[in-house]
VEXDREN-2710 file (C-alpha; in Angstrom, 1 decimal):
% VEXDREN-2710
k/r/px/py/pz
1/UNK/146.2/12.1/126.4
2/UNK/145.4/15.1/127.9
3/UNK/147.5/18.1/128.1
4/UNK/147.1/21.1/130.1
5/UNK/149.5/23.9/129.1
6/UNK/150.3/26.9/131.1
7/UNK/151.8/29.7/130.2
8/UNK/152.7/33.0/132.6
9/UNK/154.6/35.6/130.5
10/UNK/153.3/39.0/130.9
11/UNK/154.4/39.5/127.0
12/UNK/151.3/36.7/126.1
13/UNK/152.3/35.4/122.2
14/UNK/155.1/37.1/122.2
15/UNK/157.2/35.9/125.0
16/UNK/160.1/33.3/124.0
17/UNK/158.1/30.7/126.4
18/UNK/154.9/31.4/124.7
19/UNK/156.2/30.4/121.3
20/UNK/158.8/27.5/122.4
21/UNK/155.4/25.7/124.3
22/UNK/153.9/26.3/120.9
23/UNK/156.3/24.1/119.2
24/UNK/156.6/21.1/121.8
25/UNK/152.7/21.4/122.0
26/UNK/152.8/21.3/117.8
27/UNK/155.8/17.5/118.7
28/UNK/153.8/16.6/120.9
29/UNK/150.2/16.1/119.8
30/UNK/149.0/12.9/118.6
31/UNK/145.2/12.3/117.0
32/UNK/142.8/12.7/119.6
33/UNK/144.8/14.3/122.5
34/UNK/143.1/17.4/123.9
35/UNK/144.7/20.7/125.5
36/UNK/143.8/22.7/127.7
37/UNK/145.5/26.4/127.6
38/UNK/146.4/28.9/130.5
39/UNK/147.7/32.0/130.2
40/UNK/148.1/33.2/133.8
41/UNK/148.9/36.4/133.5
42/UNK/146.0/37.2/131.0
43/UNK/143.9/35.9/133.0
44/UNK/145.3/37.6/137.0
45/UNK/145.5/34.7/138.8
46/UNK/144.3/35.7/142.3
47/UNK/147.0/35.6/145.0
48/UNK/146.0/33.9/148.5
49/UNK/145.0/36.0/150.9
50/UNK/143.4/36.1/154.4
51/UNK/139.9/35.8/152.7
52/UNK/140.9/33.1/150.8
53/UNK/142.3/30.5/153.7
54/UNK/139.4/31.7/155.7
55/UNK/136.9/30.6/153.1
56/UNK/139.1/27.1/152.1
57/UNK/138.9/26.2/156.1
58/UNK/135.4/27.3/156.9
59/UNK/132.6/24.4/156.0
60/UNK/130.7/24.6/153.1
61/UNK/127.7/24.8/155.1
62/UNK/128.8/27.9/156.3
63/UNK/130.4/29.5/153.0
64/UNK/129.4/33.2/152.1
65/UNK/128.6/33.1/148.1
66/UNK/132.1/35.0/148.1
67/UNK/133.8/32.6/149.9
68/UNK/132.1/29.3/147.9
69/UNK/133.2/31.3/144.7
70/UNK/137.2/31.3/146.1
71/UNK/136.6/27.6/147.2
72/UNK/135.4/27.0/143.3
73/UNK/138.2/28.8/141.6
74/UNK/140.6/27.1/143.6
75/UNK/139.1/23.3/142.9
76/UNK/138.7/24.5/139.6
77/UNK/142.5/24.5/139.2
78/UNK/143.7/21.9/140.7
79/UNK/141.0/19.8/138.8
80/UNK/142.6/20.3/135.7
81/UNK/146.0/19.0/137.5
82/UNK/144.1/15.7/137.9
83/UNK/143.2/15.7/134.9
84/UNK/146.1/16.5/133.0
85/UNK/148.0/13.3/131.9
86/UNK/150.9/16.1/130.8
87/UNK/151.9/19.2/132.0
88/UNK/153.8/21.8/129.6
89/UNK/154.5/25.2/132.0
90/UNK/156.0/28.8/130.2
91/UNK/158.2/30.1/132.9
92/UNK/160.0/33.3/131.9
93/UNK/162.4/34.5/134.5
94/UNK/161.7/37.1/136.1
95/UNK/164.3/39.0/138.9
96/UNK/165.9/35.4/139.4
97/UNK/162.4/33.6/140.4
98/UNK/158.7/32.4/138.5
99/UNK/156.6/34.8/137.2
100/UNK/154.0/35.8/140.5
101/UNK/151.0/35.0/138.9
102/UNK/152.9/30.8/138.6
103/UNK/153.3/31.1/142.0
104/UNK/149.6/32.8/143.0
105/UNK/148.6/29.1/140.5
106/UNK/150.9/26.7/142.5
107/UNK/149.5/28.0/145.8
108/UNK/146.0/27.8/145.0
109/UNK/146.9/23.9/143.9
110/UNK/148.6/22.9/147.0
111/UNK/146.2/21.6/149.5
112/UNK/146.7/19.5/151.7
113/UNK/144.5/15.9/151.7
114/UNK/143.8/16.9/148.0
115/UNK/147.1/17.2/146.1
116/UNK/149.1/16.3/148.6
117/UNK/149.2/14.5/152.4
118/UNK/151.2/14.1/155.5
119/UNK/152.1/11.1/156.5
120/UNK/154.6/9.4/159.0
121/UNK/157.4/9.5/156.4
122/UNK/157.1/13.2/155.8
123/UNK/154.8/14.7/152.7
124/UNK/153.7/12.5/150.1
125/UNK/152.0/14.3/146.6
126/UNK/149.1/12.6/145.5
127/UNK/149.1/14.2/141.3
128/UNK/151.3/11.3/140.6
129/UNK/151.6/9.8/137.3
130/UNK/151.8/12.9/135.6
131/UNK/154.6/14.0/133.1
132/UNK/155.7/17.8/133.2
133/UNK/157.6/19.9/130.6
134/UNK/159.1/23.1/132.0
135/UNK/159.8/25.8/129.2
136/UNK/162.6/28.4/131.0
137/UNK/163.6/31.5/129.2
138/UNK/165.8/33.7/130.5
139/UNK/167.6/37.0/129.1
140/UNK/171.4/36.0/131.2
141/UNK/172.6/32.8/131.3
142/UNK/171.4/30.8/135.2
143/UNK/171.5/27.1/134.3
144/UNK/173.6/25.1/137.1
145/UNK/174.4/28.8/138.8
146/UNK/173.5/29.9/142.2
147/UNK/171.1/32.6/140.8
148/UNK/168.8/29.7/138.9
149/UNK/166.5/29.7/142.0
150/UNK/163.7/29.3/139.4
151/UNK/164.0/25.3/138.6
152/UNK/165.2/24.2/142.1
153/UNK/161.6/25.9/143.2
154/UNK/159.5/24.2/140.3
155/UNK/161.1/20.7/140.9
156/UNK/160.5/20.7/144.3
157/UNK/157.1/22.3/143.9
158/UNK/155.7/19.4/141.3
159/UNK/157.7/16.7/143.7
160/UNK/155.8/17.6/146.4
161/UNK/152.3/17.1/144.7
162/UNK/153.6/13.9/142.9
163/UNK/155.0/14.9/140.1
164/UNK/158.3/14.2/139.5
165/UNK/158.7/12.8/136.2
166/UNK/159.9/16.6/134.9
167/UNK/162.1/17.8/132.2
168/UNK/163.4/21.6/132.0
169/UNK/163.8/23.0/128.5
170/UNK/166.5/26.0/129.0
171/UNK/166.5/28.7/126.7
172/UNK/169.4/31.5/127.9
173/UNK/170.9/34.1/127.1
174/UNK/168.3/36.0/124.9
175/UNK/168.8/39.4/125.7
176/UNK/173.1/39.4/125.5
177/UNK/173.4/40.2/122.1
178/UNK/175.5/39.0/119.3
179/UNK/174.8/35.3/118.1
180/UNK/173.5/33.9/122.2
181/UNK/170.2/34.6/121.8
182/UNK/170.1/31.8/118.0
183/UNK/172.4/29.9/120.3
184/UNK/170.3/29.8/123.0
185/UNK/167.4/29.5/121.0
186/UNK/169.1/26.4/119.2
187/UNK/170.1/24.8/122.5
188/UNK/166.8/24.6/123.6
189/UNK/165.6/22.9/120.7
190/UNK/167.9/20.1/120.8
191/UNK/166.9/19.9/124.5
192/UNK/163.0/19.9/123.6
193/UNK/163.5/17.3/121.3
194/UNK/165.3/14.9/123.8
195/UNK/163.0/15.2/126.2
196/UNK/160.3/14.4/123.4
197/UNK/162.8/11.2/122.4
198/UNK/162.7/10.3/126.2
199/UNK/160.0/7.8/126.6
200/UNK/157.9/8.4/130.0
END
């Protein structure tokens, strides 16, 4: 199996995410699986800019070396998606919404004819397949409220490439004081290992 795992707190090791993938990448990992680890925000995930569509929709014929090296980043991610057989995503929140550099990552992975096409029905994503864990940590408590914006986003985000086999590992509450943050700690355990119990 292969596993790519991305994380995008800005705190690295030390964010909640960070160290909750740890431990479902630790349950999840049988003899001879392989991972592949992201950390977004260490690494400044470009955001798409003019230069960037202009050198995805100008022929490679015709590509600047600038321009071929945006066209090669951008494959480069979204050929670890294909490859991936399991997805495990760190998604702190961050003023009610993903972290920008997840965002600058999902936009250089959506492309149409490659991860995902239009067809007569509507949009059908072509990553399917795949299994996804999402990791959410967040310092108030979101889940089910209309300030979650976050995992409505990220569903529909991983639906529209094909994936939508996901489940979302809450962790809430961290930063309220008194006993939520071991509660919400201990809540998203329990929900890490059902989703690990849950066969694909």
């Amino acid at each position: 199996m292969n596993i790519l795992r991305v994380d995008s707190s800005v705190f690295a090791e030390g964010g909640v995410s960070h160290q909750l993938a740890d431990e479902l990448i630790a349950a999840l990992l049988q003899p001879g699986d392989k991972v592949v680890n992201r950390d977004l925000a260490a690494e400044g995930v470009p955001h798409v800019d003019p230069a960037r569509m202009q050198a995805l929709g100008t022929a490679a014929a015709d590509r600047s070396e600038r321009q071929q090296a945006m066209v090669d980043y951008a494959d480069a991610q979204i050929e670890q998606v294909q490859r991936a057989d399991v997805l495990v995503i760190g998604v702190p929140m961050y003023n009610f919404s993903v972290p920008s550099v997840l965002k600058a990552w999902f936009d250089h992975i959506a492309r149409a004819g490659v991860t995902f096409e239009y067809t007569s029905a509507g949009p059908r994503g072509l990553l399917q397949g795949k299994r996804a864990f999402v990791i959410t940590t967040r310092g108030g408590l979101h889940r089910g409220q209309p300030s979650d914006t976050q995992v409505p986003f990220i569903r529909n985000f991983l639906a529209f490439i094909g994936i939508s086999d996901v489940e979302v590992i809450y962790a809430e509450g961290l930063n309220m004081g008194g006993d939520q943050r071991e509660q919400g700690l201990s809540e998203a355990r329990q929900m890490m290992a059902a989703a690990l119990a849950t066969p694909a």
